[in-house]
Residue frames relative to the residue before (quaternion, step in Angstrom):
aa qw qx qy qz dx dy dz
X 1.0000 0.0000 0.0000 0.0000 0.00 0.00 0.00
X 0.5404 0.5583 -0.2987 0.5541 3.67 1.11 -1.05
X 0.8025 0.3808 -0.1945 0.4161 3.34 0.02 -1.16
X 0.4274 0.6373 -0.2501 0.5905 3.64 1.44 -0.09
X 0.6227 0.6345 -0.0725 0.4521 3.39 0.62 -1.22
X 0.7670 0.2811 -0.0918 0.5695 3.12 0.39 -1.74
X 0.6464 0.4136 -0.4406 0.4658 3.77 0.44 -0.44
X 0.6711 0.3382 -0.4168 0.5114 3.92 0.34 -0.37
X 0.7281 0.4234 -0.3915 0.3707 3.69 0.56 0.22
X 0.6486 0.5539 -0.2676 0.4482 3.16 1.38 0.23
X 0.2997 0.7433 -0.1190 0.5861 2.83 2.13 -0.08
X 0.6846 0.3685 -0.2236 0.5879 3.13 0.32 -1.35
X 0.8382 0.4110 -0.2279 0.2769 3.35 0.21 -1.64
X 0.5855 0.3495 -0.4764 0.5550 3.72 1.14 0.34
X 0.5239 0.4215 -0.5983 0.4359 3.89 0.52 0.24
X 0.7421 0.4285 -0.3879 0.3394 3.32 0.11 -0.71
X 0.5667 0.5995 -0.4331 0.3630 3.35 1.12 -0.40
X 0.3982 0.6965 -0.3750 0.4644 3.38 1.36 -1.65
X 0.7832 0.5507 -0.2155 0.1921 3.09 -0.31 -1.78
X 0.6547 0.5172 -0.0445 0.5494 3.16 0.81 -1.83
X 0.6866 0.5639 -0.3043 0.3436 3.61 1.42 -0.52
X 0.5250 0.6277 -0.2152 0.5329 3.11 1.87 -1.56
X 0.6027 0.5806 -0.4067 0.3664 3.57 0.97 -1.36
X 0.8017 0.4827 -0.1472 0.3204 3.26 0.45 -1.48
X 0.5929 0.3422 -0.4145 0.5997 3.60 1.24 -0.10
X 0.6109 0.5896 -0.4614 0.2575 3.98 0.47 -0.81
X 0.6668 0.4512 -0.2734 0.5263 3.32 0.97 -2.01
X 0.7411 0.2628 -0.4783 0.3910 4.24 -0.33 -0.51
X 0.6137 0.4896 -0.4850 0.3853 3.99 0.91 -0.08
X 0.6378 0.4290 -0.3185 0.5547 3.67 0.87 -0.52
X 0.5918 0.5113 -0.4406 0.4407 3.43 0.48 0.19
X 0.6920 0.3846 -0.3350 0.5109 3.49 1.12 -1.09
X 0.5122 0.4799 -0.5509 0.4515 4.06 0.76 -0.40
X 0.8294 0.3316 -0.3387 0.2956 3.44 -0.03 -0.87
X 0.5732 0.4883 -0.4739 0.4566 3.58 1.49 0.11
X 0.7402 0.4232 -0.3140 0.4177 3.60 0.86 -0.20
X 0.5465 0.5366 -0.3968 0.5059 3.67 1.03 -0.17
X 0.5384 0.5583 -0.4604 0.4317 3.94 1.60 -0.37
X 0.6343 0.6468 -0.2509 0.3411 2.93 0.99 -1.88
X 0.7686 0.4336 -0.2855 0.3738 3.61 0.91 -1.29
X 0.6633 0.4723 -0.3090 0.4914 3.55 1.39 -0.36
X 0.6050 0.5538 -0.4836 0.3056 3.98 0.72 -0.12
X 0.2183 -0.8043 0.5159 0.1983 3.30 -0.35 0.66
X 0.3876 -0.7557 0.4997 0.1702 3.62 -1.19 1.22
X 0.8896 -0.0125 -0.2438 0.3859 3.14 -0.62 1.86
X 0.7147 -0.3770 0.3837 0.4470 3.76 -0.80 -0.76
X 0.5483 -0.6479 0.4988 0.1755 2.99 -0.69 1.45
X 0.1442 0.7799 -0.6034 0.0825 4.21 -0.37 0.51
X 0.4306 -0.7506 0.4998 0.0363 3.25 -1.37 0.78
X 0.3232 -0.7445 0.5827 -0.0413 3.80 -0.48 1.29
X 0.1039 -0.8110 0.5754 0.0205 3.59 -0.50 0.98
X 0.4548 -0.8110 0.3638 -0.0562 3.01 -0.90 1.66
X 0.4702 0.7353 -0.4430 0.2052 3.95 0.66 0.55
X 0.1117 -0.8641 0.4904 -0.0187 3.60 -1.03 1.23
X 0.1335 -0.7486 0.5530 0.3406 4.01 0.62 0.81
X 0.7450 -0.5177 0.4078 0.1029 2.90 -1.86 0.62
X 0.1145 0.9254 -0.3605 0.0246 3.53 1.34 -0.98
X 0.6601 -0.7034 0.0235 0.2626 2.94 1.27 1.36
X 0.0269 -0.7834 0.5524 -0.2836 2.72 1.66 1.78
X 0.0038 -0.7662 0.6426 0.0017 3.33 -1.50 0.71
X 0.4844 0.1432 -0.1252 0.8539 3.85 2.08 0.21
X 0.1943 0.6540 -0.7310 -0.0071 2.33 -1.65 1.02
X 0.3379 -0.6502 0.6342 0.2468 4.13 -1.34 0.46
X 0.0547 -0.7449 0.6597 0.0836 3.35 -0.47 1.39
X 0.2157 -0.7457 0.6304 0.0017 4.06 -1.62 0.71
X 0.1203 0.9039 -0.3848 0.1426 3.32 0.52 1.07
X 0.3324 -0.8886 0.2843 -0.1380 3.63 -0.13 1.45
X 0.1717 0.9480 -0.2427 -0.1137 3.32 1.66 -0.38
X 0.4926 -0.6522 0.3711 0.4408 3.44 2.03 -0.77
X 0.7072 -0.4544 0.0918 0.5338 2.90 -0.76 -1.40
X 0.1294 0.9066 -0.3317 0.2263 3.80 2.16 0.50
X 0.3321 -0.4991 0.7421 0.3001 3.54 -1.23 0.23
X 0.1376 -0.7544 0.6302 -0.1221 3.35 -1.32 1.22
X 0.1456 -0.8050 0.5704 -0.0737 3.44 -0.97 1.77
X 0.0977 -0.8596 0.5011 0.0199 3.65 -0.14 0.73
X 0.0784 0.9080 -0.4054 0.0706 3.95 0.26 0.68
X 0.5788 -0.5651 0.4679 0.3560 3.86 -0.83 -0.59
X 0.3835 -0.6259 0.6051 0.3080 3.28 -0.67 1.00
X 0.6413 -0.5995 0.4341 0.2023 2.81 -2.03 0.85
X 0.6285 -0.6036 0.2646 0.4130 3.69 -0.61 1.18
X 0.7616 0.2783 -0.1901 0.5536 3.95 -0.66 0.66
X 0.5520 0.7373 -0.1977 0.3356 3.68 0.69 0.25
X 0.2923 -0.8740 0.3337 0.1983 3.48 1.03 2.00
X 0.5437 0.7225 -0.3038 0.3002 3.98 0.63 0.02
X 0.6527 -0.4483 0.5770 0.2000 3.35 -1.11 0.76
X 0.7832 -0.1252 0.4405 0.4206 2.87 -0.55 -1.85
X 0.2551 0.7619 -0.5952 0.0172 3.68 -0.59 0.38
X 0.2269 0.7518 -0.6093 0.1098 3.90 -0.82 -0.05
X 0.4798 -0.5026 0.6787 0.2377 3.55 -2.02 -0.73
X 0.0274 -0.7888 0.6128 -0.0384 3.24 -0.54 1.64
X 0.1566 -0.7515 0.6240 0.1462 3.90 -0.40 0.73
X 0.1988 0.6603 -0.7092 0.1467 3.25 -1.76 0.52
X 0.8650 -0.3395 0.2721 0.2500 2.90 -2.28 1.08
X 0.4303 -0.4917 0.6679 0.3563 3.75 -0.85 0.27
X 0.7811 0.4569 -0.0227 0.4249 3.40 -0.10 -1.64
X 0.6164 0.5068 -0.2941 0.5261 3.87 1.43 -0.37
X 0.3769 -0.7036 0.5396 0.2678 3.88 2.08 -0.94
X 0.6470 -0.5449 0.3248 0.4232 3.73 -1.07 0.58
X 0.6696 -0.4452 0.5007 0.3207 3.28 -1.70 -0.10
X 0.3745 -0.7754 0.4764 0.1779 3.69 -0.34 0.31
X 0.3503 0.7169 -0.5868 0.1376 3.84 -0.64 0.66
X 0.1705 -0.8162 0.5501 0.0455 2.58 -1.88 0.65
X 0.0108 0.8418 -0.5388 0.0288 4.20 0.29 0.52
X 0.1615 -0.6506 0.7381 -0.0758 2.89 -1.62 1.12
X 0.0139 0.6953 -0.7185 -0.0082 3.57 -0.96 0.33
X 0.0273 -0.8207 0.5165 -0.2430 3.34 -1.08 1.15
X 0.7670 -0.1483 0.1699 0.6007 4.04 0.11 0.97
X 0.6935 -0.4914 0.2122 0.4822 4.06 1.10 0.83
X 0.6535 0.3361 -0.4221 0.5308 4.05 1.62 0.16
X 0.3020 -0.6677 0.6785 0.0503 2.46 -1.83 0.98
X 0.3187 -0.5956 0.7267 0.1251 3.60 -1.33 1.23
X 0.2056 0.7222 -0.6597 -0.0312 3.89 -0.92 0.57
X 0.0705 0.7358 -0.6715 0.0510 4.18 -0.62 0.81
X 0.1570 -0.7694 0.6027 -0.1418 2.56 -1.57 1.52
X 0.5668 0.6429 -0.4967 0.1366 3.89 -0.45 1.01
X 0.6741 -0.5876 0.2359 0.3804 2.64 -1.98 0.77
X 0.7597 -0.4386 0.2752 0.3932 3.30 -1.77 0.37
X 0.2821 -0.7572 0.5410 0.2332 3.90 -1.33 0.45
X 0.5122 0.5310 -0.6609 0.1377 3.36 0.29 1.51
X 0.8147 0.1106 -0.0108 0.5691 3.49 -0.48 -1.02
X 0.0805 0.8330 -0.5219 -0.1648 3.36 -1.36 -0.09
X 0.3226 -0.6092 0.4238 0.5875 3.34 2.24 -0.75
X 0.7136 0.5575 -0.3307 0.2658 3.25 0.45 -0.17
X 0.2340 -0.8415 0.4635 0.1492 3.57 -0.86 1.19
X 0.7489 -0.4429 0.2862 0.4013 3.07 -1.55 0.39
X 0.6889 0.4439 -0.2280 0.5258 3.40 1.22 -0.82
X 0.1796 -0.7734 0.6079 -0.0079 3.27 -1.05 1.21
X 0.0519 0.6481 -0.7180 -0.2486 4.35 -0.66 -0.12
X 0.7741 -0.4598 0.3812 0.2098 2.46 -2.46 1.35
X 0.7949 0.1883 -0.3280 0.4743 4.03 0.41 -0.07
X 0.6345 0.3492 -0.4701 0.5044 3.50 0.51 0.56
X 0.2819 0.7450 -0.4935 0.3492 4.08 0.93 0.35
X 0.8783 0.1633 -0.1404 0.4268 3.50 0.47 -0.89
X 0.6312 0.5792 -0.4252 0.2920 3.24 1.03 0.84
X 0.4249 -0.8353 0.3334 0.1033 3.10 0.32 2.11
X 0.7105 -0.4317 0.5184 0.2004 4.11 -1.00 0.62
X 0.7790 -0.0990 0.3879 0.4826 3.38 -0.14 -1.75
X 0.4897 -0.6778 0.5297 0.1420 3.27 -1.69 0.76
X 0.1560 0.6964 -0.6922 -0.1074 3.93 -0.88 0.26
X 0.4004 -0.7284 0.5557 -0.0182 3.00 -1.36 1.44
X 0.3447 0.7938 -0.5010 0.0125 3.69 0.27 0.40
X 0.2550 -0.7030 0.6265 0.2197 3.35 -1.73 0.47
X 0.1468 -0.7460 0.6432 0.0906 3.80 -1.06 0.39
X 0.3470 -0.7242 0.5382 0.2559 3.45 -0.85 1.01
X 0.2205 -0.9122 0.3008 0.1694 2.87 -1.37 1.63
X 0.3091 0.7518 -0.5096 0.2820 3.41 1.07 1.13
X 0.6250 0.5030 -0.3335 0.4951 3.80 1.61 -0.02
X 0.6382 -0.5754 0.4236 0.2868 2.95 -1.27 1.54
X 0.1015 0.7967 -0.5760 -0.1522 4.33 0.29 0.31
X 0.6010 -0.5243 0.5994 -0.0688 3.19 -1.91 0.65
X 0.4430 0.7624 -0.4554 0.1232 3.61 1.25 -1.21
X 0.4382 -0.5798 0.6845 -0.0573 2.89 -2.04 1.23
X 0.4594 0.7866 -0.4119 0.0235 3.45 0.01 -0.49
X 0.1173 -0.6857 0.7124 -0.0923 3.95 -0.73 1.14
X 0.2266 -0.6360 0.7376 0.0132 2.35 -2.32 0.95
X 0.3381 -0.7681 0.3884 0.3806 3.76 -0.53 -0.53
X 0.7810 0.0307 0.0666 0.6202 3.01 1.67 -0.58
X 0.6942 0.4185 -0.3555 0.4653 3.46 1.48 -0.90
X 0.5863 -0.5362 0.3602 0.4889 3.25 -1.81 0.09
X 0.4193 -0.5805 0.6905 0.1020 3.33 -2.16 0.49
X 0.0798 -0.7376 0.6642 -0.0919 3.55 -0.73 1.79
X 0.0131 -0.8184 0.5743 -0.0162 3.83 -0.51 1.13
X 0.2165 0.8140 -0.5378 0.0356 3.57 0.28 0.95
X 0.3132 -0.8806 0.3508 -0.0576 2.97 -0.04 2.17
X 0.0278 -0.8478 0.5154 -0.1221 3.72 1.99 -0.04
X 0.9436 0.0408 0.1339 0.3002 3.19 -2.01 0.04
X 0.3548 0.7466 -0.4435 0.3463 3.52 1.89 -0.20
X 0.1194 -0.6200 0.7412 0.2280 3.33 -2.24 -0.08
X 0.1329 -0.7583 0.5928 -0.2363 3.23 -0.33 2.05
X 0.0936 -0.7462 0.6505 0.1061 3.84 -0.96 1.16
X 0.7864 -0.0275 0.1700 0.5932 3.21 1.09 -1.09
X 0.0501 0.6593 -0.7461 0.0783 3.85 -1.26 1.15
X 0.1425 -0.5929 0.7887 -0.0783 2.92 -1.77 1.14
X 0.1493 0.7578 -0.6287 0.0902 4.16 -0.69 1.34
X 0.1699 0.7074 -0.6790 -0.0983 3.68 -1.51 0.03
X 0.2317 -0.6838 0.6139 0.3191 2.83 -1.68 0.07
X 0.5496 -0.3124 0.4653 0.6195 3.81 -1.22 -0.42
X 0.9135 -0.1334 0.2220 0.3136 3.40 -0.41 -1.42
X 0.6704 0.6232 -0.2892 0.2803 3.08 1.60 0.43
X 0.6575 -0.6245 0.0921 0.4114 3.95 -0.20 0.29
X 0.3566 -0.7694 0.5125 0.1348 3.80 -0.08 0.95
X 0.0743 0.6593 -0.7324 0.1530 3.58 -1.30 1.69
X 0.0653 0.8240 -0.5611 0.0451 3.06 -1.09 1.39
X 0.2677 -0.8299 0.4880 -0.0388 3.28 -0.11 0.84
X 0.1667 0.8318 -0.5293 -0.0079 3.99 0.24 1.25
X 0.7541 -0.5603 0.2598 0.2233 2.96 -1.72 0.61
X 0.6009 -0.5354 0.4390 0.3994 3.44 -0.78 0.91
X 0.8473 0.0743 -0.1346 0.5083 4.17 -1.58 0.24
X 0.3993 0.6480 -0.6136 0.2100 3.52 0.25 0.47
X 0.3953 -0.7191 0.5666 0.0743 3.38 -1.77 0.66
X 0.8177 -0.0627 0.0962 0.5640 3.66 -1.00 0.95
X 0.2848 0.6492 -0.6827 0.1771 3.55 0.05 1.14
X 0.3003 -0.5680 0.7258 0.2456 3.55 -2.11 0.49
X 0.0869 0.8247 -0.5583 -0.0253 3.03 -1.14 0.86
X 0.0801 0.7705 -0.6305 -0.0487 4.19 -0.55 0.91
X 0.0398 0.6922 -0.7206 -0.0078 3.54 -1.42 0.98
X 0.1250 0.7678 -0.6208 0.0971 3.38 -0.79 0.85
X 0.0935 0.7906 -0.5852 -0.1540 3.52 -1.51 0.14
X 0.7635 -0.2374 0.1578 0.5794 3.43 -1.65 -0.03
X 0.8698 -0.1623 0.2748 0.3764 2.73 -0.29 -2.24
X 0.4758 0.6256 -0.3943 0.4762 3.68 1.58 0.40
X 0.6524 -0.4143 0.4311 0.4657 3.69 -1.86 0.44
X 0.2497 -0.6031 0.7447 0.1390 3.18 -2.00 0.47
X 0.2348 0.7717 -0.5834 -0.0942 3.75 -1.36 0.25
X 0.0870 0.6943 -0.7039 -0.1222 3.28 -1.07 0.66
X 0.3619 -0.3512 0.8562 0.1121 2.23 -2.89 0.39
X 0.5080 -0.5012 0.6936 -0.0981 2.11 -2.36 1.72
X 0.2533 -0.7125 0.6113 0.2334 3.38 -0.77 0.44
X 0.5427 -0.4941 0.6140 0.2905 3.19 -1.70 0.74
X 0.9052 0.0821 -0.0367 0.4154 3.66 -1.57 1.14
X 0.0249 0.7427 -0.5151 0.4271 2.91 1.91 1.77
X 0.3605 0.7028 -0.5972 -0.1392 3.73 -1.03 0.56
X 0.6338 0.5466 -0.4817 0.2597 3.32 -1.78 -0.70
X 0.6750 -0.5152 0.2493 0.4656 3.73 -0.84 -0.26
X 0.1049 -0.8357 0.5359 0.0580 3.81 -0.10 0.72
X 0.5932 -0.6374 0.4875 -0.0653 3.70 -1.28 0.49
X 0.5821 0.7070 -0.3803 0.1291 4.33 0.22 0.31
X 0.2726 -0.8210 0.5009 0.0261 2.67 -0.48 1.45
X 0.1070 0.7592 -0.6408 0.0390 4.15 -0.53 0.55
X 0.2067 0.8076 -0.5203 0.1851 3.09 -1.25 0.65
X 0.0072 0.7890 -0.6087 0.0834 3.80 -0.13 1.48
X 0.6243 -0.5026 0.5064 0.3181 3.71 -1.44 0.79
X 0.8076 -0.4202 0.0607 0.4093 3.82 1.06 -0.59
X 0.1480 0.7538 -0.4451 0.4602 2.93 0.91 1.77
X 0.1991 -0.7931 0.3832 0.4295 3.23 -0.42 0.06
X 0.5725 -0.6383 0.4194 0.2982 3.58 -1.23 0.25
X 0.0700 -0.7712 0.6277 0.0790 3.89 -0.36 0.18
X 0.0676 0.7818 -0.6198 -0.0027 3.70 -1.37 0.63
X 0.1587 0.8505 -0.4941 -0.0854 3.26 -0.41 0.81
X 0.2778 -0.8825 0.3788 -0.0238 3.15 -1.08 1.21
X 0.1974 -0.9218 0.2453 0.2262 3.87 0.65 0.75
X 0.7424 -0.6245 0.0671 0.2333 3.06 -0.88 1.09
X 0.5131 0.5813 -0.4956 0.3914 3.53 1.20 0.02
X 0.7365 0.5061 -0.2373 0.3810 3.69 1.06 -1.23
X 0.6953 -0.4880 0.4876 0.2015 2.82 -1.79 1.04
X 0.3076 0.6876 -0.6472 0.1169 3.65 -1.36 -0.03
X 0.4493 -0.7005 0.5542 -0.0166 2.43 -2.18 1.16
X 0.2617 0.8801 -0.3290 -0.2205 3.54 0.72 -0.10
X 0.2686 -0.6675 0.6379 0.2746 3.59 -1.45 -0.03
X 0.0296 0.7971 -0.6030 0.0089 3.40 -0.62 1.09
X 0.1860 0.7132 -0.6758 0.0126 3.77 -1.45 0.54
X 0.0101 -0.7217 0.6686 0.1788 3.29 -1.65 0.41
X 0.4449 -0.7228 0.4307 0.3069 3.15 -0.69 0.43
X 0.7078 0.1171 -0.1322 0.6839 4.26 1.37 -0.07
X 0.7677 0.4689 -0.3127 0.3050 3.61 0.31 -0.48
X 0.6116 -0.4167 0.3129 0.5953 4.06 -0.89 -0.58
X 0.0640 0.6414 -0.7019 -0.3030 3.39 -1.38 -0.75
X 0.1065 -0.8318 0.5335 -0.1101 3.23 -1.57 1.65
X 0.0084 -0.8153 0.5687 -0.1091 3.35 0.02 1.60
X 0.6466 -0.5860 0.3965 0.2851 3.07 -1.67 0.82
X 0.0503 0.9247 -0.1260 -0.3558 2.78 -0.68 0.25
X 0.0609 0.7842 -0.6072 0.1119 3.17 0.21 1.45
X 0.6395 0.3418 -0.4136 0.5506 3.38 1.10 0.38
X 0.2930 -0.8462 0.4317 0.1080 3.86 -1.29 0.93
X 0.5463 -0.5498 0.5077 0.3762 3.13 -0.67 1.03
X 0.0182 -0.6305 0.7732 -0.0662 3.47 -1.48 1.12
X 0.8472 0.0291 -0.1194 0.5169 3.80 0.11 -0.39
X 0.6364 -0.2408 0.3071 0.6653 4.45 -1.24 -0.15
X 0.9507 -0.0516 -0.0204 0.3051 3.47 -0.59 -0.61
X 0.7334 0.3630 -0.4093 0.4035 3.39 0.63 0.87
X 0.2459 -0.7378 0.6068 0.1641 3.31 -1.43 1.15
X 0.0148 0.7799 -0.6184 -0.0949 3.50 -1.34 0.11
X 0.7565 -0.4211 0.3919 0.3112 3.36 -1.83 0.90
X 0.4507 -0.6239 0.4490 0.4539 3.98 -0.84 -0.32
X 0.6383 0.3070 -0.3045 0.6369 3.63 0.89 -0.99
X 0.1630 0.6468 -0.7447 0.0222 4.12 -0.29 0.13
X 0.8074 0.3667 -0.2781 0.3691 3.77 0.20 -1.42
X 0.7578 0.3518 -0.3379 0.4333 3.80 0.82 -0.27
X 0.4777 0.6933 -0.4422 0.3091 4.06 1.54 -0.10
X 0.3780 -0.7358 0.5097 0.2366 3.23 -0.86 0.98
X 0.5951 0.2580 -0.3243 0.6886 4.24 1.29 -0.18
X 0.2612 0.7920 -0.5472 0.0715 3.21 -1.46 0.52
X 0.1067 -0.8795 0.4517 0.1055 3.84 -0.59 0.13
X 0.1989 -0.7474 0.6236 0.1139 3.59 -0.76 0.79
X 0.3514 -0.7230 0.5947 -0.0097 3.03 -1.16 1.70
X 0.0833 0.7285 -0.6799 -0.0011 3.64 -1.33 0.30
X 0.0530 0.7752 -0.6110 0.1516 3.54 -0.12 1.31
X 0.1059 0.7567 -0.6412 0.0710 3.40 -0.84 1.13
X 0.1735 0.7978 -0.5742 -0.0616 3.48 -1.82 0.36
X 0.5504 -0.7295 0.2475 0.3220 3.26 -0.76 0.66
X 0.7629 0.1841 0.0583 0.6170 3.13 1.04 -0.95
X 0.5921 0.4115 -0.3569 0.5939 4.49 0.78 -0.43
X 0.3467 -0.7074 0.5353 0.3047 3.22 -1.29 -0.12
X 0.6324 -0.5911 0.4138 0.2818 3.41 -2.18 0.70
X 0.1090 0.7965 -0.5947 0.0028 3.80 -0.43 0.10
X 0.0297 -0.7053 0.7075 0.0350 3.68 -0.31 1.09
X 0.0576 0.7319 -0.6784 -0.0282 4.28 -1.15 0.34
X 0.3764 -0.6145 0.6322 0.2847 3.50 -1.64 -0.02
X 0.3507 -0.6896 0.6312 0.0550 2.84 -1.04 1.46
């Protein structure tokens, strides 16, 4: 009986050791996440503000390259009669040092790059998945929209607002690290390429209305969900997948294979647009708008 005893109490006493073991690596590892997830949010000095104005010098194309750091980033249309390239409000770190650009304009192209400065920022290398998209600072830019644009445009983490209206757009290509992605394209545009993706925040785009020739969208977050809307005159192919969530397509387009739906006239439409919406973990939802 004694000896009975002592084995079920020894028992206990290596679970509890176990226990007391797990404790001791969990509590000094959750201590460092939560000392580095401060670290990654303290920002390093006073937030200051960089004023943004490029004349135009008869650009008529231009490749825009647009960098923001670690900033929530708006990209819009200059206001209607406005001589200018490029004009806006770029914030940044005391301690991070100005924003960097450079423009050229040559024979009607323009080269315009834009990022934020590379010193300090408080920010670490290490980022968690719900503090990813909460960006530092704001850059505001406008682009005039009578130039053919190019646009580049990154975040590292904050969110990215493209409201591409009334634009001339051949081709954009944005992400963020982890923050949420709105794009908004321009109405009558023609053969555009288009990729938005992030880490881990929602993506949407708009289609313009009186979209032709053969267009191109690519979306795609790590686990957000992904939204596409697409308007009702235009053709489209789509490829949808999630990897945990739903995927919900209209359905005026039919399901022909696991994950792709497509218009009836897709192969003989002269406007049309192949979609590619993917996410790991949010869900896909393409509709007609």
């Amino acid at each position: 009986m004694n000896s009975s005893i002592k084995r079920e109490d020894a028992r206990t006493l290596v679970a509890g050791s176990r226990r007391m073991a797990w404790v001791g690596i969990l509590v000094p590892l959750l201590g460092a996440v939560g000392g580095f997830a401060y670290w990654g949010s303290t920002p390093s000095g006073n937030v200051l503000t960089d004023r943004l104005l490029e004349p135009l010098n008869g650009a008529r194309m231009a490749k825009v390259e647009i960098n923001s750091g670690t900033g929530h980033l708006t990209v819009q249309r200059l206001a209607a009669g406005e001589q200018a390239l490029a004009s806006g409000t770029l914030q940044y770190f005391q301690k991070q040092g100005l924003p960097t650009r450079t423009v050229n304009v040559s024979n009607g192209r323009a080269t315009l790059a834009l990022s934020a400065g590379s010193g300090s920022t408080g920010q670490s290398w290490f980022r968690l998945p719900w503090t990813a998209c909460v960006g530092a600072y704001e850059w505001q830019i406008q682009l005039n929209p009578n130039v053919q644009s190019d646009i580049t445009a990154r975040s590292n983490g904050g969110n990215v607002n493209l409201n591409l209206a009334g634009m001339a757009i051949t081709h954009l290509s944005a992400d963020s690290g982890g923050g949420n992605m709105s794009v908004v394209l321009p109405d009558n545009a023609a053969n555009l390429s288009v990729d938005a993706k992030t880490g881990a925040g929602n993506v949407t785009i708009e289609i313009g209305s009186g979209t032709t020739g053969s267009n191109i969208v690519e979306a795609g977050s790590g686990a957000g969900n992904v939204v596409v809307l697409v308007p009702s005159g235009l053709s489209a192919t789509v490829h949808a997948t999630s990897g945990l969530g739903k995927v919900i397509v209209d359905p005026r387009f039919s399901k022909t294979d696991k994950n792709t739906y497509c218009s009836p006239d897709y192969d003989t439409a002269t406007n049309k647009v192949e979609i590619i919406a993917k996410t790991g973990a949010g869900n896909v939802t393409i509709s007609t708008k």
